[in-house]
N, C-alpha and C positions, 0 to 999 in steps of 0.2 A: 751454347747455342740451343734453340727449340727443336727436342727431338723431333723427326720425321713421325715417327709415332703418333707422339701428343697430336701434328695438327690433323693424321687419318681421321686420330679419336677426335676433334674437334674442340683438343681440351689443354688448349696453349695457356699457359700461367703465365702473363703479362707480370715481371717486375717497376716497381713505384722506382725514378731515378730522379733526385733533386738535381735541383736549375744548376749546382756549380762542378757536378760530373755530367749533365748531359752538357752543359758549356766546352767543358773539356776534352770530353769524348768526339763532340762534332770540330772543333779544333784540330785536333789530332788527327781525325779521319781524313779534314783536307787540307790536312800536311802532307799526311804520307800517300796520297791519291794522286797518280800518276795522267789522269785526266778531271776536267771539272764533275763534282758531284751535285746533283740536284736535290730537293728536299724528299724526293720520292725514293730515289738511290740513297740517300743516308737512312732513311727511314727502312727501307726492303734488309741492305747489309750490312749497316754496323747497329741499327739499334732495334734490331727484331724482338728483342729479349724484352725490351723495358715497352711503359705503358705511356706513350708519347704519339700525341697531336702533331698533325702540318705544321698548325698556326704555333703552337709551342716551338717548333723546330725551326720557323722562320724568325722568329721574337728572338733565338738566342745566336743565330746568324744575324742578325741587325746587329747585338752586344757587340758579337765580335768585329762586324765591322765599325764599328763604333771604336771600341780598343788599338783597331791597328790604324786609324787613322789619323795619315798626317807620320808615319812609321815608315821604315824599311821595307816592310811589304805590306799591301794592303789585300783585302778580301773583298775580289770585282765577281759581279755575275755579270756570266757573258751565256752563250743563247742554252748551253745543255747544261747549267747549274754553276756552282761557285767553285773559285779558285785562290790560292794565293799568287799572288804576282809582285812584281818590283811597281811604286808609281814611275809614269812616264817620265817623270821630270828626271829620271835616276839613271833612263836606262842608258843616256850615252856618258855617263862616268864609268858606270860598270860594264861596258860593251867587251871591254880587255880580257875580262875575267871569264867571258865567254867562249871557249875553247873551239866548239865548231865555229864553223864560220855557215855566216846564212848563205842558201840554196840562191845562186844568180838565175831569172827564170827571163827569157829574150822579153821584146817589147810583142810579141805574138802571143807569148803564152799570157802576159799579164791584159792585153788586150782582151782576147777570147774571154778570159775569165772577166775583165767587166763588162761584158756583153752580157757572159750568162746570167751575173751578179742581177745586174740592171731589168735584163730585158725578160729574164726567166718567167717561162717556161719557151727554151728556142731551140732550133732544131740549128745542124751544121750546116744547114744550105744558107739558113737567115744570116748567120755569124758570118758567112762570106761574102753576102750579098752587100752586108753593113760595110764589112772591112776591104772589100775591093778585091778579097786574093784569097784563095785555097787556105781550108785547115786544116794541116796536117793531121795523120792519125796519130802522130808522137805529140802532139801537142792537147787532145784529149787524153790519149794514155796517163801522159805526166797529169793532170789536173785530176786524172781518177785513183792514178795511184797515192796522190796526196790528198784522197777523198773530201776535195775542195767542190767536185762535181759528183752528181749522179743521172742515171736514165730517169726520169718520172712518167713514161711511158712514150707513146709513140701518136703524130700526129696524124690526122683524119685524113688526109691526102691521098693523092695518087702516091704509089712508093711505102708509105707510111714511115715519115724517117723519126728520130730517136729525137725526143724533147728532153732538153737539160736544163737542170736546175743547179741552184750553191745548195752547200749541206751545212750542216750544224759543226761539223769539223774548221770550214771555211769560215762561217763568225765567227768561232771559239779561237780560229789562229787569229782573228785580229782583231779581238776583242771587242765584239759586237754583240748586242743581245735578238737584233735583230735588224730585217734589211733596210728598216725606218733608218737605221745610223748611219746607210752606206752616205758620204758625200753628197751633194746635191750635185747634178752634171751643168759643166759648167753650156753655156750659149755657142752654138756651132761658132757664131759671128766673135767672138775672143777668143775661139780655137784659130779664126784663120788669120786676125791681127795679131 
């Protein structure tokens, strides 16, 4: 690693790293990376040492997705950098093999959150006014403690109540780059047919 030293002294010694170990090394990195990395996070923590560009870093994340494509796992950018994943077409052969079992969240909780998805930036009075009925406080707790929501501050109002947004956790669970991907809603009039 680059002594702490060298960068006081302003005298970091960039090493030269050919295309088929920075290949391997950014492979590697988002193998064993426990959240998605972006090209900025690869660049800051695993290849501080060597003498490497953006655009070099994103040229050999195209390779690799190039390589695993049409594979057992592919390498998607979703909204906070890239990942390996299974393609969709796989994932209900492999569902078995998945030992938890996914989180049941009521038709409340998934509601609120395509409110906030949608409508963001809204306040809890809006989200009730839409849905007809009171948001519980355990129904924001849950969506914060799965940092699917956050505060983005507070509205102009009398009161000034709490404006909520989606996070970057919340595209990254569902593999979205961003809120252009949500769905299109569909027309009130084939909600009530």
């Amino acid at each position: 690693m680059v002594k702490l030293t060298e960068v006081i002294a302003g005298k970091i010694r960039y090493k030269d790293i050919d295309d088929d170990k920075l290949q391997r090394l950014v492979e590697a990195a988002l193998f064993i990376a426990d959240k998605p990395l972006s090209v900025q996070l690869l660049k800051r923590d695993f290849l501080i040492e060597y003498r490497v560009s953006n655009l070099r870093i994103r040229d050999i994340i195209i390779a690799i997705q190039a390589h695993y494509k049409g594979r057992g796992v592919e390498l998607n950018k979703v909204a906070s950098g890239y990942r390996f994943q299974t393609p969709a077409d796989l994932s209900e052969d492999l569902a078995h093999l998945y030992k938890e079992k996914a989180p049941k969240y009521s038709r409340a909780i998934l509601e609120t959150l395509a409110l906030i998805a949608y409508k963001q930036p809204i306040t809890r009075g809006e989200i009730e006014d839409i849905r007809g009925v009171a948001v519980s406080s355990n129904i924001i707790k849950t969506l914060t403690e799965r940092n699917w929501i956050k505060t983005v501050g507070h509205k102009e109002v009398p009161g000034r109540p709490v404006l909520y947004a989606s996070t970057q956790e919340f595209l990254d669970y569902f593999s979205l780059t961003s809120l252009d991907q949500l769905p299109a809603l569909m027309p009130v009039a084939e909600l009530i047919d």
